[in-house]
C-alpha positions in Angstrom: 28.4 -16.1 10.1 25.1 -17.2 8.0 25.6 -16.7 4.2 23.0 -15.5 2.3 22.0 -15.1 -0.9 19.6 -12.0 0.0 19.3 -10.0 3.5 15.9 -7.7 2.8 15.9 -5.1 5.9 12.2 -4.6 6.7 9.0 -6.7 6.8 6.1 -4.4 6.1 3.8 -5.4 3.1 7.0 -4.6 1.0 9.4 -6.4 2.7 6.9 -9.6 3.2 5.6 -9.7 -0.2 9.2 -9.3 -2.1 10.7 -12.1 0.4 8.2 -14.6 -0.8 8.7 -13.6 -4.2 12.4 -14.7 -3.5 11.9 -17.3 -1.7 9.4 -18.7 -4.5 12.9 -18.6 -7.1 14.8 -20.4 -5.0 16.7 -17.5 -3.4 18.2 -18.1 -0.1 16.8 -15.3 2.4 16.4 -14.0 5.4 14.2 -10.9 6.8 15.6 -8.8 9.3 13.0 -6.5 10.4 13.3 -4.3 14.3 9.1 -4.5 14.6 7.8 -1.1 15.1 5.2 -0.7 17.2 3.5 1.9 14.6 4.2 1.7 10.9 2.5 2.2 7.5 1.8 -1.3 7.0 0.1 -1.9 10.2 -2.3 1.3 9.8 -2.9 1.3 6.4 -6.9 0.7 5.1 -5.7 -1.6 2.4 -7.8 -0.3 -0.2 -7.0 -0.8 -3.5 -8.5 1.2 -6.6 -8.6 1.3 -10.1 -9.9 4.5 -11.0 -9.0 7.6 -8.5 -8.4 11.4 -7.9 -10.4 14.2 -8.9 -10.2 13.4 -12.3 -11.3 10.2 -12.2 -9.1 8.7 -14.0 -7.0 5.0 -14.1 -4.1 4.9 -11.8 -0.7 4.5 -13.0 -0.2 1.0 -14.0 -3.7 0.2 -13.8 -3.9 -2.3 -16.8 -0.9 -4.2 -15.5 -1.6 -4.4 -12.1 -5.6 -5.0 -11.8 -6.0 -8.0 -13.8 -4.6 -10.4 -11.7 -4.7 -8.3 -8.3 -7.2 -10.9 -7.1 -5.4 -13.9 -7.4 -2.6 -13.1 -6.1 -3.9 -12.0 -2.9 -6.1 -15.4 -2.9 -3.4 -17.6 -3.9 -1.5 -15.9 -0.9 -4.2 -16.1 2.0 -4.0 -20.1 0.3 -0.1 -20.3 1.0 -1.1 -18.8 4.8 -4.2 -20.7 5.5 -5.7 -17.1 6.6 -8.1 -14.6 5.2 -7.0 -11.1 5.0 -8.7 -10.4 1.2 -11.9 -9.0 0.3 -13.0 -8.3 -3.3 -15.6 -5.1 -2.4 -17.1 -2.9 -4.9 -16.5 0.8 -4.5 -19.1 3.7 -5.5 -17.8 7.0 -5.9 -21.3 9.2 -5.5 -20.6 12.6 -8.4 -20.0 16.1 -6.6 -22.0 17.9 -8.9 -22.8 17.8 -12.8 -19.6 18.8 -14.7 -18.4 15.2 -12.7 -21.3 13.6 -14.3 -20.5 14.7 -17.8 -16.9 14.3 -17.8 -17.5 10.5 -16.1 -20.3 10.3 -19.1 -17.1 10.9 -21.9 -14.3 8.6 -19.6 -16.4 6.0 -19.7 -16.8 5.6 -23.8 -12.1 6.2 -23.7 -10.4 3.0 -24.1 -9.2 1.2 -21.7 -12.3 2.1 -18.6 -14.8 -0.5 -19.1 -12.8 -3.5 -17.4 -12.7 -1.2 -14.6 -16.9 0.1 -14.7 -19.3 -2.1 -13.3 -22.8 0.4 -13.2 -23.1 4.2 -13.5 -26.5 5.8 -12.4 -27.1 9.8 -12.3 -30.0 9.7 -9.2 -29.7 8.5 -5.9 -28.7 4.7 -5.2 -31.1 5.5 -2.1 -29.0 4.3 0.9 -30.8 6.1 3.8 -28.4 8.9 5.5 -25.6 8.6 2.4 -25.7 11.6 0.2 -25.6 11.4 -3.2 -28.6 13.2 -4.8 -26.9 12.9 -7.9 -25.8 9.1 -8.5 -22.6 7.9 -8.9 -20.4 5.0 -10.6 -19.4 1.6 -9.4 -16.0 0.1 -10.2 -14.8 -3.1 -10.4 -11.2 -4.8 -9.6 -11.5 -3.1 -6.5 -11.5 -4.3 -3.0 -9.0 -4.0 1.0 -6.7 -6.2 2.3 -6.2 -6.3 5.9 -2.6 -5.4 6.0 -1.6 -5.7 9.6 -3.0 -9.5 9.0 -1.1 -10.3 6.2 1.9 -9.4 7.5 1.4 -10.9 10.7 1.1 -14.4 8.9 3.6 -13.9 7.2 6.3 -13.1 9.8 4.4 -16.4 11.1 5.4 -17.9 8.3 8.9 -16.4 8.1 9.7 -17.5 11.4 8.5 -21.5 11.3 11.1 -21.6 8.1 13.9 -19.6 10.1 13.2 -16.8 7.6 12.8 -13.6 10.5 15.1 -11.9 12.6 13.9 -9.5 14.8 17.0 -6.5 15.1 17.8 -3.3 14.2 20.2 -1.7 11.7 23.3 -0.1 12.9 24.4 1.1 9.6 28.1 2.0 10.6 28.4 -1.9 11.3 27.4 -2.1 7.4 30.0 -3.7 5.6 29.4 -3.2 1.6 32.3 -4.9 -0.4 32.3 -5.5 -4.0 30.9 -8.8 -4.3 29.4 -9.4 -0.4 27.5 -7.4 2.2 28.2 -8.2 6.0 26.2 -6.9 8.5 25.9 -8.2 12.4 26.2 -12.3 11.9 24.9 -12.0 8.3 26.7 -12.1 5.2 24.9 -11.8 1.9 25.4 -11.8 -1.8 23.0 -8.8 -1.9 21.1 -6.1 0.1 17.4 -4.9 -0.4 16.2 -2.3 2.2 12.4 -2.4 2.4 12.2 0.3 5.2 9.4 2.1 4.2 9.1 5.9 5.8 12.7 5.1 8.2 14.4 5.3 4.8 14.9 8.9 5.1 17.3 7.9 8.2 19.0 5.5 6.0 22.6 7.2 4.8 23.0 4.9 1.2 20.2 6.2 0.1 20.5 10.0 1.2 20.1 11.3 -2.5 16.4 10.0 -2.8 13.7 12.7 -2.9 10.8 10.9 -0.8 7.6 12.5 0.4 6.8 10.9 3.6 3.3 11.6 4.2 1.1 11.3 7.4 -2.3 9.5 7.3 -4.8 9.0 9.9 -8.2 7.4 9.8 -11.0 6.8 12.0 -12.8 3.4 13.3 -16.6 4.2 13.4 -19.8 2.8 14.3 -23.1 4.6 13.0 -26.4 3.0 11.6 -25.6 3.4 7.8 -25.7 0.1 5.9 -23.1 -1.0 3.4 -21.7 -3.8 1.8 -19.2 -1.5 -0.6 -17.1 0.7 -0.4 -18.0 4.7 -0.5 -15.4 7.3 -1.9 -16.4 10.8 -2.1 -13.2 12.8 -0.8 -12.5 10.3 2.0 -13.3 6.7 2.1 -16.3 4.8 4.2 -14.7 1.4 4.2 -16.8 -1.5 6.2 -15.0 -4.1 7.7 -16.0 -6.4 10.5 -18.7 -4.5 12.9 -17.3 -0.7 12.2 -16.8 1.6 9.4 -13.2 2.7 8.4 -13.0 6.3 7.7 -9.8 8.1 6.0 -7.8 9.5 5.4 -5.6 12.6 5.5 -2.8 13.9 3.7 0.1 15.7 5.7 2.8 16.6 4.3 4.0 18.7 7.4 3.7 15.8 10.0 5.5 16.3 13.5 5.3 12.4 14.7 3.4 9.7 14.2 0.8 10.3 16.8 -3.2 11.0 16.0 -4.0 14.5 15.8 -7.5 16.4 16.8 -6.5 18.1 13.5 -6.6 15.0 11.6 -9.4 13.9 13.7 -11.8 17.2 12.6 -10.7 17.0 9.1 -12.1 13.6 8.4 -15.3 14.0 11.0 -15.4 17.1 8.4 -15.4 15.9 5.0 -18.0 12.5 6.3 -20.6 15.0 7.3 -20.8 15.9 3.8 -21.2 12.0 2.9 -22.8 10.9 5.6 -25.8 12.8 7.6 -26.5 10.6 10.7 -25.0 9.9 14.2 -21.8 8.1 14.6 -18.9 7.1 17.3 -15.7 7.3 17.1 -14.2 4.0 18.3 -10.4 4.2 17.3 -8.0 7.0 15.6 -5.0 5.8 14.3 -2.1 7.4 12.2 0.6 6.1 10.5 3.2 7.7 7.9 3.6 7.3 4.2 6.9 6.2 2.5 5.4 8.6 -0.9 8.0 10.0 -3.4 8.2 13.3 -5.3 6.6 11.5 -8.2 4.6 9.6 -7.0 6.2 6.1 -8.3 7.8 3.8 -6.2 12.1 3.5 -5.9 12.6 0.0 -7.0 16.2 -0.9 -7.7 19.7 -1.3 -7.2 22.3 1.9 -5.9 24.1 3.9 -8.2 27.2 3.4 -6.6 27.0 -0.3 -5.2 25.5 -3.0 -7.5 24.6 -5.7 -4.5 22.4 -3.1 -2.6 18.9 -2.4 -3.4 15.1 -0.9 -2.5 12.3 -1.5 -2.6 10.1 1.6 -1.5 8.3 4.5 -1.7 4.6 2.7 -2.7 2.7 5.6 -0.7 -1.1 4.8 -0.3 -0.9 2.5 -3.4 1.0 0.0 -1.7 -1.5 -2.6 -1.8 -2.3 -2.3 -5.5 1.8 -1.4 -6.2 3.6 -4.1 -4.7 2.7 -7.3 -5.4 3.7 -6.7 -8.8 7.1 -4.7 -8.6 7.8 -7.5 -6.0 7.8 -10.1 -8.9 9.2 -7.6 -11.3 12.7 -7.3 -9.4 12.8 -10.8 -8.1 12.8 -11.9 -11.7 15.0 -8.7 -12.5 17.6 -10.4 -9.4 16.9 -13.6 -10.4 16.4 -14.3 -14.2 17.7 -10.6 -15.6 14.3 -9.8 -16.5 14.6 -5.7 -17.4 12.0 -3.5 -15.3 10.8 0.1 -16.3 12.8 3.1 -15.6 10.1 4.8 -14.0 11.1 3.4 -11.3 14.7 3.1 -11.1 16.0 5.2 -8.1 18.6 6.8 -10.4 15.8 8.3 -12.6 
């Protein structure tokens, strides 16, 4: 039987990101993850930003995670000799004037200007993009190409004999007081990184999450950007297309695309976006969201050797780099972590 300091169950962006983490403090790890074809990681856009919803206002945790956002994905693609971070500007075009006044009296709070690189109230005059009334441009913004990130890094798992590829039987769980067994492994502690399959997952049957459906659309059309545009959806250029997304379903069936889905974003882009276009891919992935919208990061009520790490929704690229460091120095050095997002809140 290995022994283990730390079995994490899942190898998503979560799962990847708090293994290194680990690792990093000297923990000894391993990731076992059952590679699902679809999953939120390998759909997801990647976009992170500052400054989002109708209200325009900073996300939660903004001055604590944007800083150093950057970095840390840079240092990263430096530890994986691979490039799957791009810094991109995004400009959110106003809807009508009341967005322009009450942008005009955010913009003097405290707090906004690390996040404001350029508001203008006329057109930025990009031919076929609507904005007849300006717009803002943000800063600390930018995508990471998720699916490549943690591709390398199961790469990188695997060359240190960090990866098993398996599933979790949870009736051959063995939780004891001081050790975990499970299969061949046995392990000081337990982190389940799931994402959305944590709603199957029996320890942690008392956690109100809001699994949420997605799907987005690969386009190529004649409009020329370098940033990215937000106006309801997202036009997100990458590579020789134009991402598109996405939707928000909280009634989702499977995991499939949708004509819904499809119609809803073709929708809202016509009201960005005026010329022709071709749809070149539709993808959908679900969500692992909560029912306040922060993350479960922690150990169980019940049993103080099992933990998650989960629930980042469509902030997991902004989200969990830093709640990754925050509980491996919480594991490792007794560091204390908020209580907005203890599971047992």
């Amino acid at each position: 039987m290995q022994k283990l300091d730390i079995l994490i169950i899942g190898q998503g962006l979560a799962g990847s990101l708090l293994a290194l983490e680990l690792e990093k403090r000297g923990k000894n790890i391993m990731v076992l993850d059952n590679n699902p074809i679809v999953s939120s990681s390998k759909v997801a856009a990647g976009l992170y930003n500052p400054i989002t919803g109708r209200k325009m206002v900073k996300t939660w945790f903004a001055d604590e995670l944007f800083p150093d956002l950057s970095n840390y994905y840079q240092d990263l693609e430096k530890k994986m000799n691979a490039r799957f971070h791009f810094g991109k500007t995004i400009y959110r075009p106003f809807n009508n004037i009341e967005e322009q006044n009450d942008w005009s009296l955010r913009t003097v709070e405290l707090g906004y200007t690390p996040y404001t690189k350029l508001t203008v109230n006329y057109s930025i005059g990009i031919d076929q993009l609507v904005d007849p009334l300006g717009g803002f441009f943000l800063n600390n913004s930018g995508m990471v190409d998720v699916s490549m990130l943690i591709s390398e890094c199961k790469k990188y798992f695997k060359t240190k004999d960090l990866y098993t590829e398996g599933r979790v039987h949870f009736e051959a769980l063995e939780v004891e007081e001081t050790q975990i067994k499970l299969g061949s492994f046995e392990a000081d502690q337990i982190i389940f990184c799931e994402g959305p399959m944590a709603v199957n997952n029996p320890l942690w049957s008392n956690l109100k999450f809001k699994i949420v459906k997605g799907e987005i659309l690969d386009i190529s059309c004649r409009l020329k950007i370098d940033h990215v545009i937000s106006k309801g959806i997202f036009m997100l250029p990458y590579k020789n297309h134009i991402r598109v997304g996405s939707t928000y379903d909280i009634q989702y069936q499977d995991e499939d695309p949708t004509e819904k889905g499809r119609r809803e974003l073709l929708n809202r882009l016509s009201k960005l976006y005026i010329g022709n276009l071709k749809v070149l891919k539709h993808k959908a992935g679900l969500r692992p969201a909560t029912f306040d919208r922060k993350p479960f990061v922690g150990f169980h009520h019940k049993y103080k050797n099992v933990a998650i790490f989960n629930g980042f929704g469509s902030k997991g690229v902004s989200l969990i780099p830093y709640f990754a460091m925050s509980l491996a120095d919480h594991i490792c050095f007794g560091k204390k972590m908020t209580l907005e997002v203890n599971p047992i809140r």
